[in-house]
mmCIF file as gemmi writes it, N, C-alpha and C atoms, coordinates in Angstrom:
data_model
loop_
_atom_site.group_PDB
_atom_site.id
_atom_site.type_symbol
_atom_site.label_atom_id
_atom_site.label_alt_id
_atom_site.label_comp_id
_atom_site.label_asym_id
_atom_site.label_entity_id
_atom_site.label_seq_id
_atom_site.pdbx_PDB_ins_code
_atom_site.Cartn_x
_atom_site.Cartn_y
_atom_site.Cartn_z
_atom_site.occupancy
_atom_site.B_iso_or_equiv
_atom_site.pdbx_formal_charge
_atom_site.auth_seq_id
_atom_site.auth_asym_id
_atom_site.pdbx_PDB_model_num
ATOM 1 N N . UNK Axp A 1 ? 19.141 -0.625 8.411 1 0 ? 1 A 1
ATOM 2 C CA . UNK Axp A 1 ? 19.259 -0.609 6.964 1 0 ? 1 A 1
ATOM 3 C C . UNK Axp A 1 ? 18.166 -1.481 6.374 1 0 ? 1 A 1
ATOM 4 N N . UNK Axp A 2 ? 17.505 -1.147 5.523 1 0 ? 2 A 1
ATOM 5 C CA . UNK Axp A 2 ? 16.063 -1.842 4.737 1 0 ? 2 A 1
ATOM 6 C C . UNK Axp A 2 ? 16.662 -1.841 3.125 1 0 ? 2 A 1
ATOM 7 N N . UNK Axp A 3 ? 16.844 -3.421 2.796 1 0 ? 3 A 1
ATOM 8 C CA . UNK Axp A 3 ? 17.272 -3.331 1.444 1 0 ? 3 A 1
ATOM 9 C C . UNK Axp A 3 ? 16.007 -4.496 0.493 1 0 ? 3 A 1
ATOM 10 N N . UNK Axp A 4 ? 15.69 -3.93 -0.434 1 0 ? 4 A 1
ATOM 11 C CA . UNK Axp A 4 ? 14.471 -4.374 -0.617 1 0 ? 4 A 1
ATOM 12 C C . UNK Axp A 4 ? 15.097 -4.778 -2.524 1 0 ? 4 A 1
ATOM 13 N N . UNK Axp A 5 ? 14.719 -5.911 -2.987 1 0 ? 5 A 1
ATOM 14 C CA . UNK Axp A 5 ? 14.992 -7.084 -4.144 1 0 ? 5 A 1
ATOM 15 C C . UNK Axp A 5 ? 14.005 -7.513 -4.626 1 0 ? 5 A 1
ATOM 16 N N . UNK Axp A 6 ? 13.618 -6.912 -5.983 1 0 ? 6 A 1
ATOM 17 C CA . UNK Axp A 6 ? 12.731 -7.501 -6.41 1 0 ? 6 A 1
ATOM 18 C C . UNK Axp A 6 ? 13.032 -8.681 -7.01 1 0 ? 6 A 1
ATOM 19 N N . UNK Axp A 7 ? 12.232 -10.078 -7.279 1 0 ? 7 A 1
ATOM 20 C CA . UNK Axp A 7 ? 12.591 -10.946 -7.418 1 0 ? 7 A 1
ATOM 21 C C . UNK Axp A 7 ? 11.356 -11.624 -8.64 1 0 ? 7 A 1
ATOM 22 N N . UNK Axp A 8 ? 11.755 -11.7 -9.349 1 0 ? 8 A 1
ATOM 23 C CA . UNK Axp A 8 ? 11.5 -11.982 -10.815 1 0 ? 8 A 1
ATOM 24 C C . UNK Axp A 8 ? 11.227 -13.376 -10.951 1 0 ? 8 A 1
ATOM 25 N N . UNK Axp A 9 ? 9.993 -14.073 -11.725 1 0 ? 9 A 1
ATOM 26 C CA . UNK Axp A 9 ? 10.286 -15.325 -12.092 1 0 ? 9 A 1
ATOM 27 C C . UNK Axp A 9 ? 10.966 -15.553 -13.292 1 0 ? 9 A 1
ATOM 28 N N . UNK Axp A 10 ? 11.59 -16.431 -13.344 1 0 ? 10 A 1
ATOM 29 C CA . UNK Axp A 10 ? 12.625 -17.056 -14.627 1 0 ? 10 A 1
ATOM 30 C C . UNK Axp A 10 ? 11.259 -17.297 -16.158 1 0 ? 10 A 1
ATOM 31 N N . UNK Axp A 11 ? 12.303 -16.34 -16.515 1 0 ? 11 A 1
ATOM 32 C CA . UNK Axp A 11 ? 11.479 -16.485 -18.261 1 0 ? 11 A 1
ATOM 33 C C . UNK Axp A 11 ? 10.944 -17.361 -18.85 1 0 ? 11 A 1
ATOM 34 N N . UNK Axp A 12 ? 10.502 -17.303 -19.35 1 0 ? 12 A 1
ATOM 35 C CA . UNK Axp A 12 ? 9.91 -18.21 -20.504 1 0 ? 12 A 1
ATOM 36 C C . UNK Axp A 12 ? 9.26 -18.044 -21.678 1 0 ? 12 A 1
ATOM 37 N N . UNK Axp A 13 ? 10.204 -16.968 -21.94 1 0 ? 13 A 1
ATOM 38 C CA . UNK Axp A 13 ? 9.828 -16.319 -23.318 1 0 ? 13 A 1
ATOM 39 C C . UNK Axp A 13 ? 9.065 -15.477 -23.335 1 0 ? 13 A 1
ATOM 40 N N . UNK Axp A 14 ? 7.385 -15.288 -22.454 1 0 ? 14 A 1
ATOM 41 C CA . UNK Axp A 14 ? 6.651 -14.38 -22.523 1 0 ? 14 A 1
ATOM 42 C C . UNK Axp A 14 ? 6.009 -14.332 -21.022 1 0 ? 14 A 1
ATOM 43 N N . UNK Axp A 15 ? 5.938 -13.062 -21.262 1 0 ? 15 A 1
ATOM 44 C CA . UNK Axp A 15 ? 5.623 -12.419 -19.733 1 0 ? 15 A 1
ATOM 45 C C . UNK Axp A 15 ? 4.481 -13.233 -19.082 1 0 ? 15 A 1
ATOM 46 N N . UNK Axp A 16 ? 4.365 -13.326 -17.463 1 0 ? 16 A 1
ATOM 47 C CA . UNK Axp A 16 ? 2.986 -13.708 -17.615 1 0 ? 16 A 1
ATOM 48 C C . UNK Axp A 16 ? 2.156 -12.793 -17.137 1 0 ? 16 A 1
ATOM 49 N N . UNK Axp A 17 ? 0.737 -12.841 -17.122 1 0 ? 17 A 1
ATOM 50 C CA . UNK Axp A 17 ? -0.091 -12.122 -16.671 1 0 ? 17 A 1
ATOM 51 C C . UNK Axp A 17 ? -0.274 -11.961 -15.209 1 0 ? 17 A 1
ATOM 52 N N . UNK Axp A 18 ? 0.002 -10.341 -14.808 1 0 ? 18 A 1
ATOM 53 C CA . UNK Axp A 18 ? -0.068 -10.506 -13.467 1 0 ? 18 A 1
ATOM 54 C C . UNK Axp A 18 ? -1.138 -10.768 -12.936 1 0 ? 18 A 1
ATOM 55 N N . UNK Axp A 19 ? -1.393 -11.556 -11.884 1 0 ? 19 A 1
ATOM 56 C CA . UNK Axp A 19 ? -2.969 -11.953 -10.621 1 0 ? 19 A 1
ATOM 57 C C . UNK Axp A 19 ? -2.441 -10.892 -9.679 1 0 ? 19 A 1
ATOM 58 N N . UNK Axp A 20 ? -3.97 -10.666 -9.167 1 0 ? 20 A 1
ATOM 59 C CA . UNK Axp A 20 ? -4.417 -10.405 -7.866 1 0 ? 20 A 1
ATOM 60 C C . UNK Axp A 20 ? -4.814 -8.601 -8.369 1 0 ? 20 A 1
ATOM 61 N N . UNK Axp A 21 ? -5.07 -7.644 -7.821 1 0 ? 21 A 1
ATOM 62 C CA . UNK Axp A 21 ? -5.651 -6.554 -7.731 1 0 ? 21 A 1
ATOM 63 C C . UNK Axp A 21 ? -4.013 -5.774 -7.03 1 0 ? 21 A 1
ATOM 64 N N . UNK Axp A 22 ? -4.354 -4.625 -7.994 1 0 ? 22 A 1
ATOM 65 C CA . UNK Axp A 22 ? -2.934 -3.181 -7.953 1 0 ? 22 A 1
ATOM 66 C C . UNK Axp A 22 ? -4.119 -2.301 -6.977 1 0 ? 22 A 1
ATOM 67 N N . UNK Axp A 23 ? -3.169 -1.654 -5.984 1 0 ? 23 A 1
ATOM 68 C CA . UNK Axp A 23 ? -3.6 -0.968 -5.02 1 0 ? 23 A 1
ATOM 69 C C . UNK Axp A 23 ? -2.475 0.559 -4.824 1 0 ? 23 A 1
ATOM 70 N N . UNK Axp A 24 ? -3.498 1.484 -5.473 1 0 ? 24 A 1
ATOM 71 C CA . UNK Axp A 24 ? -3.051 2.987 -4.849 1 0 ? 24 A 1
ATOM 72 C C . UNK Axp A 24 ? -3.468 3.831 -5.004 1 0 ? 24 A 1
ATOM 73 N N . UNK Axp A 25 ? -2.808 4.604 -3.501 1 0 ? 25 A 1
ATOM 74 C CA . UNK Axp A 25 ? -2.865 5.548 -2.685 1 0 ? 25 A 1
ATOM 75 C C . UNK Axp A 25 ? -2.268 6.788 -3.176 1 0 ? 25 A 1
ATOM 76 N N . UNK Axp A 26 ? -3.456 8.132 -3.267 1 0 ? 26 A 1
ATOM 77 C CA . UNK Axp A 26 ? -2.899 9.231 -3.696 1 0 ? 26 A 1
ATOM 78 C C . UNK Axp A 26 ? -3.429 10.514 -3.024 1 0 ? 26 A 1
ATOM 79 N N . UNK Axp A 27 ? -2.537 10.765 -1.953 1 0 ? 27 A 1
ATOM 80 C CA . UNK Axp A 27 ? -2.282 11.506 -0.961 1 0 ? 27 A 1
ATOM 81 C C . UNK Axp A 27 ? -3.189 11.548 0.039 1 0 ? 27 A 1
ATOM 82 N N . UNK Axp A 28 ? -3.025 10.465 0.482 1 0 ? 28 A 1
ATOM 83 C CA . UNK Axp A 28 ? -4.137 9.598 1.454 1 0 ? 28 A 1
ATOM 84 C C . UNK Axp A 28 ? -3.632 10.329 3.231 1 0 ? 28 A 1
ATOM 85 N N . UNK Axp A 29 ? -4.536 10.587 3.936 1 0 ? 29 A 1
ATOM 86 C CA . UNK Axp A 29 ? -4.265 11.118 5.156 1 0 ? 29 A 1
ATOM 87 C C . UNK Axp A 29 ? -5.708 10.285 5.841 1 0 ? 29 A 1
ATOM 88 N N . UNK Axp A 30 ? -4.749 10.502 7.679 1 0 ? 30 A 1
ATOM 89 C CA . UNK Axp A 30 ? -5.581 10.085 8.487 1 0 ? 30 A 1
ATOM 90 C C . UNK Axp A 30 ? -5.142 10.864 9.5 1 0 ? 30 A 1
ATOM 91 N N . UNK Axp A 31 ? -6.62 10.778 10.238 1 0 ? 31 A 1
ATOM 92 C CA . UNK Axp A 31 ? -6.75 11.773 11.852 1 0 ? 31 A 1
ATOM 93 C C . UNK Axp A 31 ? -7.24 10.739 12.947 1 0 ? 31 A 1
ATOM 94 N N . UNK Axp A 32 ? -6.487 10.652 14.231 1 0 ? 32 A 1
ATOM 95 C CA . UNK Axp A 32 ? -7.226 9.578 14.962 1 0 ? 32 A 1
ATOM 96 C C . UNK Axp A 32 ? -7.481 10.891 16.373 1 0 ? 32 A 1
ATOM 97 N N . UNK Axp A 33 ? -8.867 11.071 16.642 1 0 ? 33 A 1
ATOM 98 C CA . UNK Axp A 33 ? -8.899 11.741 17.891 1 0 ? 33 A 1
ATOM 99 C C . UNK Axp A 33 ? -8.112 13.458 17.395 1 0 ? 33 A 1
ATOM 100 N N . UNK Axp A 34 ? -8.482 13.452 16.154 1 0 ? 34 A 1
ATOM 101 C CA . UNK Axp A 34 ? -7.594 15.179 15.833 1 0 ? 34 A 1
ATOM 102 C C . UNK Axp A 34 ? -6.339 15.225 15.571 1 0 ? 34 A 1
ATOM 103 N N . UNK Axp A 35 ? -5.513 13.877 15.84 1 0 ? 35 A 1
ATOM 104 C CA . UNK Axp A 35 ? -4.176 13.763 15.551 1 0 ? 35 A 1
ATOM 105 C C . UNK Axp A 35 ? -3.695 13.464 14.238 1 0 ? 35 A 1
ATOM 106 N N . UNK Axp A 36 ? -2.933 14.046 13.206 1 0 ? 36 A 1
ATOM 107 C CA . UNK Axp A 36 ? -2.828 13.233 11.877 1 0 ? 36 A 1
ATOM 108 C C . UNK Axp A 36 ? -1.344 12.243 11.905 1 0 ? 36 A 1
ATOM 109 N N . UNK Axp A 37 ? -2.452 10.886 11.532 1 0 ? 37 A 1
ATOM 110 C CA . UNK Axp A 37 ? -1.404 9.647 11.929 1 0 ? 37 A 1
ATOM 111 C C . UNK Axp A 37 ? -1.11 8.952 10.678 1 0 ? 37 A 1
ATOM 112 N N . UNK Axp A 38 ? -1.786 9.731 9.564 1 0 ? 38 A 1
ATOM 113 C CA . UNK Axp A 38 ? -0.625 9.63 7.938 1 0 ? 38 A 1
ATOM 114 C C . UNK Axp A 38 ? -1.108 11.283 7.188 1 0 ? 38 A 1
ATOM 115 N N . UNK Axp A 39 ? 0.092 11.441 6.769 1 0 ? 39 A 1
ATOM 116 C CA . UNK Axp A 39 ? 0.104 12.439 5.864 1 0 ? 39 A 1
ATOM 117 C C . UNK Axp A 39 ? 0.482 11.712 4.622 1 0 ? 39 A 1
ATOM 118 N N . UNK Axp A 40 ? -0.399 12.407 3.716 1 0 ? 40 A 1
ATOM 119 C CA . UNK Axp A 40 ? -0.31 12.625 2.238 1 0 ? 40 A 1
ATOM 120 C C . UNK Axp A 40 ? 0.494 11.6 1.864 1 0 ? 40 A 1
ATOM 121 N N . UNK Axp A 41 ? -0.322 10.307 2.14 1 0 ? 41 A 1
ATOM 122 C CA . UNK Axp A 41 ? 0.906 8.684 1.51 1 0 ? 41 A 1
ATOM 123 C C . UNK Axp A 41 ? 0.314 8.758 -0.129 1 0 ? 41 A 1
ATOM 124 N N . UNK Axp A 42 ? 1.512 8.301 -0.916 1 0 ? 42 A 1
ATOM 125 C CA . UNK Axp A 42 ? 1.726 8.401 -1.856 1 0 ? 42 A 1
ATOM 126 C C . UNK Axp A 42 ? 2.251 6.913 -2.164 1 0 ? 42 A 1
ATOM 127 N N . UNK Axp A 43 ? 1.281 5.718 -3.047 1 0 ? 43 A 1
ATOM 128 C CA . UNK Axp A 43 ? 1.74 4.758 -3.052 1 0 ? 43 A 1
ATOM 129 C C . UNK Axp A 43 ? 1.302 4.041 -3.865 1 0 ? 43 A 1
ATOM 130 N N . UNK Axp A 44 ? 1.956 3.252 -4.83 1 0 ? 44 A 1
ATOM 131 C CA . UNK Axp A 44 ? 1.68 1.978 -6.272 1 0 ? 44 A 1
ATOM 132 C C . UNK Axp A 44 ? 2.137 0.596 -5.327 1 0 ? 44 A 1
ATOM 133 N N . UNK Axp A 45 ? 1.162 -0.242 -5.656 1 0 ? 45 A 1
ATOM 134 C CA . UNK Axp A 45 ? 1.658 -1.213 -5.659 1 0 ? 45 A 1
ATOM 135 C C . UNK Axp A 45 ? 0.513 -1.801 -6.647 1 0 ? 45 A 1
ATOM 136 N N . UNK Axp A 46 ? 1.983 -2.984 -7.438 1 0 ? 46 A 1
ATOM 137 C CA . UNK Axp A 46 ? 0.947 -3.42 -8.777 1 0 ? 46 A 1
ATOM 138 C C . UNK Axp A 46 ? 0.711 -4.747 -8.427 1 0 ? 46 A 1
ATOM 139 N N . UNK Axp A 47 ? -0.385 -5.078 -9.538 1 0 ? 47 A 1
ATOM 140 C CA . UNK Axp A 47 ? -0.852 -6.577 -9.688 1 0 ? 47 A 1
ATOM 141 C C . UNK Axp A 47 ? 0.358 -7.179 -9.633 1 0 ? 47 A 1
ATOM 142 N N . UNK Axp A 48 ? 0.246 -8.649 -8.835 1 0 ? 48 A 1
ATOM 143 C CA . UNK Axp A 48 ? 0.855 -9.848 -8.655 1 0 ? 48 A 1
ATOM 144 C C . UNK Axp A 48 ? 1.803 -9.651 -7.767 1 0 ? 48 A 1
ATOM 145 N N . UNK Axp A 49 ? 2.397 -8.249 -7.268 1 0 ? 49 A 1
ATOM 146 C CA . UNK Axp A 49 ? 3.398 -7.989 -6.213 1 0 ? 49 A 1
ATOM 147 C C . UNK Axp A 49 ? 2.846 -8.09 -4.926 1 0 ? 49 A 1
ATOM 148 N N . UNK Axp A 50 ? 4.101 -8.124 -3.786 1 0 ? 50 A 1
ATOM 149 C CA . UNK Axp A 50 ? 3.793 -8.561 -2.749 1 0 ? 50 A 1
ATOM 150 C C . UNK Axp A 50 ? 4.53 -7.207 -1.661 1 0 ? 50 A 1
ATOM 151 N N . UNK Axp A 51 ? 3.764 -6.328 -0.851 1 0 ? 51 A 1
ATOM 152 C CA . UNK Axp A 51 ? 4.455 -5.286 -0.44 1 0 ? 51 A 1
ATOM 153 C C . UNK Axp A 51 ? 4.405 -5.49 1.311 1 0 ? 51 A 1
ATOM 154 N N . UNK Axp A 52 ? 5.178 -5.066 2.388 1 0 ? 52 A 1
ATOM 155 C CA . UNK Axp A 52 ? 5.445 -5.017 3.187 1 0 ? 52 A 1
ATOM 156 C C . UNK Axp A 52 ? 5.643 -3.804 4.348 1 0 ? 52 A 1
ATOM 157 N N . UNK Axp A 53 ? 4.407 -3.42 4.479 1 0 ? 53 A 1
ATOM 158 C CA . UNK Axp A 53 ? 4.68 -2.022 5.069 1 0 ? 53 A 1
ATOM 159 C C . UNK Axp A 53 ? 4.877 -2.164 6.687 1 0 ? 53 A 1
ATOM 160 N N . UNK Axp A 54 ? 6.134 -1.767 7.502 1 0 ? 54 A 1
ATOM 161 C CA . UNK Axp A 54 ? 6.436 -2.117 8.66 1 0 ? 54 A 1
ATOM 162 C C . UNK Axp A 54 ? 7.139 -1.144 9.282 1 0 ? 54 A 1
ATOM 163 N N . UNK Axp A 55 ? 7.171 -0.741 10.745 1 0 ? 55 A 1
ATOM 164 C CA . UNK Axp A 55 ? 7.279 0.393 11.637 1 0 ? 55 A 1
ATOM 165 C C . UNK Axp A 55 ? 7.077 0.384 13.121 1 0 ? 55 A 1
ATOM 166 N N . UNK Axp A 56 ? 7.676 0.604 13.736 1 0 ? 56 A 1
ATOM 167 C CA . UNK Axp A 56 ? 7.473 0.672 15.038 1 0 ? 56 A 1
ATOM 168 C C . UNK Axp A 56 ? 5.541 0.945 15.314 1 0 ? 56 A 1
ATOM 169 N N . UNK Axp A 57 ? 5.448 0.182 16.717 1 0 ? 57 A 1
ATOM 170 C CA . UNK Axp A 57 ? 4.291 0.701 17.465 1 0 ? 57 A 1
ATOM 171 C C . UNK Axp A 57 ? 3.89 2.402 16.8 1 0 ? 57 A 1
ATOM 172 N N . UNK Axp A 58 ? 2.452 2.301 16.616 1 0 ? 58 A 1
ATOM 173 C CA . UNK Axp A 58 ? 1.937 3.938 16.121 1 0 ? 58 A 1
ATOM 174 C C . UNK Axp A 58 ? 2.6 4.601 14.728 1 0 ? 58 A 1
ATOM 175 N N . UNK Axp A 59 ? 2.929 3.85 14.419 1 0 ? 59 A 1
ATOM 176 C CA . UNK Axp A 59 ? 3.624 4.324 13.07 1 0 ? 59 A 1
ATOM 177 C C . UNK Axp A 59 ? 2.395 4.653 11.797 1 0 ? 59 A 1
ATOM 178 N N . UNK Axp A 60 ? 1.336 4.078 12.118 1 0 ? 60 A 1
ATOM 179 C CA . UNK Axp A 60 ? 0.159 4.026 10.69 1 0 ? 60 A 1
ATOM 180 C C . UNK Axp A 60 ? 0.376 2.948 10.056 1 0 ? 60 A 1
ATOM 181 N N . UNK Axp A 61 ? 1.096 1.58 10.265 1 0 ? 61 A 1
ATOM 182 C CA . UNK Axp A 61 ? 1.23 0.455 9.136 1 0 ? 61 A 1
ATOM 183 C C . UNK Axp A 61 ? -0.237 -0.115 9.301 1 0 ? 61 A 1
ATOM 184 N N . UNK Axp A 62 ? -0.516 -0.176 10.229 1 0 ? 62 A 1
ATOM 185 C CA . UNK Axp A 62 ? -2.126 -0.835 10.419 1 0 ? 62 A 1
ATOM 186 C C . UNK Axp A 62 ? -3.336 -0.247 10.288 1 0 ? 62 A 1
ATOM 187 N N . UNK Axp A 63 ? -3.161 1.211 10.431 1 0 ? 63 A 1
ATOM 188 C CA . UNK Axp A 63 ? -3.932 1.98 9.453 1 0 ? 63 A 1
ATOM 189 C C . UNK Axp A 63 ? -4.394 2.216 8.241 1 0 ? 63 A 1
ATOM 190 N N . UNK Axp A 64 ? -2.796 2.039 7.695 1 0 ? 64 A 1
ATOM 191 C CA . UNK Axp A 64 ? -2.749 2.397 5.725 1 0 ? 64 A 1
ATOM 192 C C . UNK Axp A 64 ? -3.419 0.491 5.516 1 0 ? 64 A 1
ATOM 193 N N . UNK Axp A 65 ? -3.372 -0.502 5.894 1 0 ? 65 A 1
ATOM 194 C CA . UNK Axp A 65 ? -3.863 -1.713 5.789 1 0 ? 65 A 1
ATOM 195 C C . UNK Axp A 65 ? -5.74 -1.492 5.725 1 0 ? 65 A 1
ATOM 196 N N . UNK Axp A 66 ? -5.73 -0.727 7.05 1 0 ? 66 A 1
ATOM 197 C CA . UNK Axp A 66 ? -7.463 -0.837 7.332 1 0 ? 66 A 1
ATOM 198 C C . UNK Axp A 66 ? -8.155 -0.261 5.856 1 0 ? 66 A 1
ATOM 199 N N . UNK Axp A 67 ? -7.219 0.699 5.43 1 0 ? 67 A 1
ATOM 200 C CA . UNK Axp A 67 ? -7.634 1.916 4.048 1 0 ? 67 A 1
ATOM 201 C C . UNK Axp A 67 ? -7.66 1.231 3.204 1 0 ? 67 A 1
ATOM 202 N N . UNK Axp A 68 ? -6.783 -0.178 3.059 1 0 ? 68 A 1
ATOM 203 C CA . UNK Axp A 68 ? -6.486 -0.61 1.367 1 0 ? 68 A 1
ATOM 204 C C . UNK Axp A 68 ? -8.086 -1.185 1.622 1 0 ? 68 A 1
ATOM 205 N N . UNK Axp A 69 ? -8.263 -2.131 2.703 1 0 ? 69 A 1
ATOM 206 C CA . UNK Axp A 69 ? -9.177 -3.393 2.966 1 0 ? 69 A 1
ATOM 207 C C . UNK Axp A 69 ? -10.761 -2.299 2.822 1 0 ? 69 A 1
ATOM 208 N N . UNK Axp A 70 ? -10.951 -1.224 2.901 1 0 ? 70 A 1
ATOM 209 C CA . UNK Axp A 70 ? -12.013 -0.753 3.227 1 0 ? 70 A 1
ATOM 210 C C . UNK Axp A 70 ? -12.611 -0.355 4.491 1 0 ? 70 A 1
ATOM 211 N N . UNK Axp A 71 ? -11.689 -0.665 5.806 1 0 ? 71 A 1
ATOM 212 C CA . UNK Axp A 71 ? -12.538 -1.093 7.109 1 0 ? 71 A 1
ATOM 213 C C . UNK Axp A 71 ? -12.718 0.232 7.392 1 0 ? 71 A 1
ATOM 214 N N . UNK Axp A 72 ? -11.388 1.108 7.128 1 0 ? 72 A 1
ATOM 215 C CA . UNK Axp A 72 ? -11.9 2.562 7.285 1 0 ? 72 A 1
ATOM 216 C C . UNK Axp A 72 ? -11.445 3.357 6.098 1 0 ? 72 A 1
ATOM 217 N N . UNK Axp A 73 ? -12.558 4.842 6.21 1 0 ? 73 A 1
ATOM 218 C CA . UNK Axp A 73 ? -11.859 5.795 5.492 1 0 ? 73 A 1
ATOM 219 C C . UNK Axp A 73 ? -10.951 6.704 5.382 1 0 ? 73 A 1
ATOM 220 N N . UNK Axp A 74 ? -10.749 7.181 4.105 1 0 ? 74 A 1
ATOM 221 C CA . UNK Axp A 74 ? -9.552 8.077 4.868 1 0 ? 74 A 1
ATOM 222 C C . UNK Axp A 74 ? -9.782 9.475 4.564 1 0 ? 74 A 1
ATOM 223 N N . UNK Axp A 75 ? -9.383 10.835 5.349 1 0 ? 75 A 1
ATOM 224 C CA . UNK Axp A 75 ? -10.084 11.588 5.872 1 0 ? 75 A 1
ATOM 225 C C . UNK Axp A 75 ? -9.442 12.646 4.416 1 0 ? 75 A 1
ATOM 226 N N . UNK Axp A 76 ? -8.269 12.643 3.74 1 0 ? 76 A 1
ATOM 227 C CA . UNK Axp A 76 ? -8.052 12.984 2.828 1 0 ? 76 A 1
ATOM 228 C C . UNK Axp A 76 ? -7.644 12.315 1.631 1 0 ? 76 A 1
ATOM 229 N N . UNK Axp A 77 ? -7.509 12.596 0.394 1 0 ? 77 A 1
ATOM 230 C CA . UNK Axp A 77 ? -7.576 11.26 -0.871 1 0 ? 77 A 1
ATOM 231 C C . UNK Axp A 77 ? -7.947 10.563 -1.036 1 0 ? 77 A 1
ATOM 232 N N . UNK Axp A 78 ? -7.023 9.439 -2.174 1 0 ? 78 A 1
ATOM 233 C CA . UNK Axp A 78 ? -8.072 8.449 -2.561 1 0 ? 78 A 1
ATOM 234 C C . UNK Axp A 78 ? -7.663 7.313 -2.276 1 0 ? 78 A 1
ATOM 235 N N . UNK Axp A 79 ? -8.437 6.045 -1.988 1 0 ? 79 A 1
ATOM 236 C CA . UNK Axp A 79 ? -7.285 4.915 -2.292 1 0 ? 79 A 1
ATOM 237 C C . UNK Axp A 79 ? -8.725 4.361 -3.088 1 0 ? 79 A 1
ATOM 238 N N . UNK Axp A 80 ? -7.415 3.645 -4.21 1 0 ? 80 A 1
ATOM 239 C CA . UNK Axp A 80 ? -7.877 2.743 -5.553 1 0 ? 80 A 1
ATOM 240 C C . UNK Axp A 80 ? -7.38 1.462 -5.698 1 0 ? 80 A 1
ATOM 241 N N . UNK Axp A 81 ? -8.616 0.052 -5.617 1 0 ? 81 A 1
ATOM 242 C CA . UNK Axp A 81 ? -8.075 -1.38 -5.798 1 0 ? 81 A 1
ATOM 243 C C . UNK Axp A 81 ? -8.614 -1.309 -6.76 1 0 ? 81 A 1
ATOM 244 N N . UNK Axp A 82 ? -7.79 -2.02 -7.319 1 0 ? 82 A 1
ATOM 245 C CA . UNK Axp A 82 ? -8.298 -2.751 -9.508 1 0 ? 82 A 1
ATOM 246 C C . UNK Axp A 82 ? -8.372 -3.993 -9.082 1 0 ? 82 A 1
C-alpha cells in the first residue's frame, strides 16, 4: 500500500513563492537494447515540491531520473525543466 500526504507549510497569510524548477514529462518513452523500458510517462511535478519515484530492480526509476537531469534522451516526447 503507497499512501502519499501532501504536507503544507503553516500560513501566514500569504502564499509563498515556490523555489526550485517544475519538471514535466509528456509522453516520454525509452528503449534500452530495442526493449521499451518506459512507455508514454505522463508527469507534473511543480516548483518547490519534492517527488519520489520508486520500484523494484528494472522498473525505469533511474531512467525517468537520467531524462529529468539531461544525461540521457528520450526516444519519444518531451521532458520540460522551468
Amino acid at each position: 500500500m503507497v499512501a502519499v500526504t501532501p504536507v503544507e507549510p503553516a500560513g501566514t497569510g500569504r502564499a509563498p513563492r515556490p523555489r526550485g524548477w517544475s519538471i514535466v514529462f509528456r509522453g516520454v518513452s525509452r528503449d534500452r537494447a530495442g526493449v521499451r523500458v518506459l512507455h508514454d510517462i505522463d508527469l507534473e511535478i511543480a516548483a518547490g515540491r519534492i517527488a519520489a519515484i520508486v520500484g523494484p530492480s528494472g522498473c525505469g526509476a533511474s531512467t525517468l531520473l537520467r531524462l529529468a537531469t539531461g544525461a540521457e534522451r528520450c526516444d519519444g516526447g518531451t521532458v520540460q525543466v522551468e
